[in-house]
C-alpha positions as CSV (number, residue, x, y, z in Angstrom):
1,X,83.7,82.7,105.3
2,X,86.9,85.2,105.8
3,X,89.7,84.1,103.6
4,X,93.6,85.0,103.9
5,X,95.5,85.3,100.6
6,X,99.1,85.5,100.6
7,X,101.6,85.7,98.0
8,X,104.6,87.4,96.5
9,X,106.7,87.6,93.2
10,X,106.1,84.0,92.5
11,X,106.6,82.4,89.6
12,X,104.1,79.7,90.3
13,X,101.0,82.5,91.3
14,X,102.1,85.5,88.9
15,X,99.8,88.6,90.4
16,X,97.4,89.1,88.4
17,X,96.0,85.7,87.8
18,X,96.1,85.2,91.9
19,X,93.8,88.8,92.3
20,X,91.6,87.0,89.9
21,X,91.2,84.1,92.3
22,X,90.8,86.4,95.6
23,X,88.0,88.1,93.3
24,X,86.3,85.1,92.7
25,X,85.7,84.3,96.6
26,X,82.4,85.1,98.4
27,X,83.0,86.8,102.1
28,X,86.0,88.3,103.6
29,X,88.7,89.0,101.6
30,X,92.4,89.6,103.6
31,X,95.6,90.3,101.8
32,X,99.2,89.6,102.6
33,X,101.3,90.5,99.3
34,X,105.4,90.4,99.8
35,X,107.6,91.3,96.8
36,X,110.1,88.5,96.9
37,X,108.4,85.9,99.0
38,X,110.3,82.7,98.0
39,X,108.1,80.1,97.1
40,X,108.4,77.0,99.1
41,X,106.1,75.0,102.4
42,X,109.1,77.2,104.4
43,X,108.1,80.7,103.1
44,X,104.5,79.9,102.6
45,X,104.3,78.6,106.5
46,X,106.2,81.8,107.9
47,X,104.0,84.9,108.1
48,X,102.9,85.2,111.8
49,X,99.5,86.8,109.9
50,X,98.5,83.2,109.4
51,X,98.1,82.2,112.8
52,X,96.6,86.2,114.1
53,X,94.3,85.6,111.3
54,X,93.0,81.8,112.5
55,X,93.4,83.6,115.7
56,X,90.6,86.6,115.0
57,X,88.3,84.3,112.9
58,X,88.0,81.5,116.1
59,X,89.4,83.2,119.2
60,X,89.8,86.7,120.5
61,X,92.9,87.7,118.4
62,X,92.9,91.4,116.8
63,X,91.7,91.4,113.2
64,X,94.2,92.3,110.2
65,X,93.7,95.1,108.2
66,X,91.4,95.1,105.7
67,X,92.5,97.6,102.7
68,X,89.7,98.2,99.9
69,X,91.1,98.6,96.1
70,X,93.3,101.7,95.3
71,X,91.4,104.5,93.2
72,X,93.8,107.0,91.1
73,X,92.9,110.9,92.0
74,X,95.6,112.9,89.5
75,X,98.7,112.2,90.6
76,X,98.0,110.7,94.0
77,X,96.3,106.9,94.8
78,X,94.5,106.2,97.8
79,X,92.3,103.1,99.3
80,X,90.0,102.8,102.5
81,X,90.9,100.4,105.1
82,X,89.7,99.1,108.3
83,X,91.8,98.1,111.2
84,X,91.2,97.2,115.0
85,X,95.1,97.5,115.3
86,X,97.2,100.9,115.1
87,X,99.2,101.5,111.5
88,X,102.6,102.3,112.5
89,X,104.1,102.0,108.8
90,X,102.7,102.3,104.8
91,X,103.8,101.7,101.5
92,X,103.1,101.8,97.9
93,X,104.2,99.1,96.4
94,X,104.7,100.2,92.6
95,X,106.3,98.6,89.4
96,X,106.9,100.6,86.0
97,X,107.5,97.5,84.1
98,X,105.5,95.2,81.7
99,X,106.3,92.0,80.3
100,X,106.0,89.2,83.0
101,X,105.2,89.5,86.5
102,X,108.5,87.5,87.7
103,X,110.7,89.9,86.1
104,X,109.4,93.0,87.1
105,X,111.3,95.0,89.0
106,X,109.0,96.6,92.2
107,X,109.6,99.2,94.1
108,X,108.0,101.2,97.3
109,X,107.2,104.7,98.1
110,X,106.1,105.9,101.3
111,X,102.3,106.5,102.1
112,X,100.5,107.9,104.8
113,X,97.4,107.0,106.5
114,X,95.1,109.1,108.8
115,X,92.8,106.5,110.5
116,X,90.6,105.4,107.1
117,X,92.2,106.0,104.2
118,X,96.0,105.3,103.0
119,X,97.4,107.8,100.2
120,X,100.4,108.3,98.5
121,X,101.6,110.3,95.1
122,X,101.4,107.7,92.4
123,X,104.7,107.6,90.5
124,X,104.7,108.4,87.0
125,X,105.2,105.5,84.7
126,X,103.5,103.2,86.9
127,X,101.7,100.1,85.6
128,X,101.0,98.3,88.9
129,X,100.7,99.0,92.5
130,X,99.4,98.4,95.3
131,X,99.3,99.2,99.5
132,X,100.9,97.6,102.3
133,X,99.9,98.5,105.7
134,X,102.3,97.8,108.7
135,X,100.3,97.3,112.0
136,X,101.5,97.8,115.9
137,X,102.1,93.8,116.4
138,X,104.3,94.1,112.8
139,X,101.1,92.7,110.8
140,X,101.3,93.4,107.2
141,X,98.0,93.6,105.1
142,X,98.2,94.5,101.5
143,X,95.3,96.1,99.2
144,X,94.6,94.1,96.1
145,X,96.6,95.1,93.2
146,X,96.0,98.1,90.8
147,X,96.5,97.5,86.8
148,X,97.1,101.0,85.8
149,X,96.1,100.5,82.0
């Protein structure tokens, strides 16, 4: 069964106890990860990926990105995705700081994509990152998160 995970810089979900929880999930895994989501019913009822997501799974709608893990290459990152939609925009989403995940500071980079693979240069210093993929229709789908160690 496809799931939909979404989540931000939450307090309640810090990030890498939530990508423990996506990993634990049999079947289709689909991310939506916003740095500085507020956590409330509100926030957590607003992303238009929700419904384009019910949408694909029992109607016709278009599919959301799906973005496989980032793998380090030297100084550049890059992760496979799939998507039935054209990527106008990417990002890596990046954070030099430790400590906890609420306090980190994040930033983003640009990344580009070429049909099958996003890529970007991996800042240095980074402990964390991770994708976000901007589709046509203005749906965002994230890779999971990379702990740099």
């Amino acid at each position: 069964m496809p799931t939909l995970w979404i989540n931000g810089q939450d307090a309640h979900f810090p990030l890498d106890s939530f990508m423990k929880s996506c990993a634990d999930v049999r079947g289709s895994r689909f991310l939506r990860l916003q740095i500085g989501m507020a956590h409330s019913h509100q926030a957590g009822w607003a992303p238009e990926e929700i419904y384009r997501f019910a949408d694909s799974i029992v109607g016709n709608g278009v599919r959301l990105a799906m973005v496989a893990a980032p793998v380090g290459e030297g100084d550049e990152i890059c992760a496979g995705y799939q998507s039935e939609a054209e990527i106008v925009r990417a990002e890596l989403c990046y954070t030099r700081d430790g400590g906890e995940w609420l306090q980190r500071e994040w930033k983003s980079s640009e990344a580009l994509c070429d049909g099958v693979q996003v890529r970007a240069d991996l800042p240095a210093g980074t402990v964390a990152c991770f994708f976000n993929l901007i589709d046509a229709a203005g749906g965002l789908s994230s890779s999971p998160l990379d702990i740099i160690n």
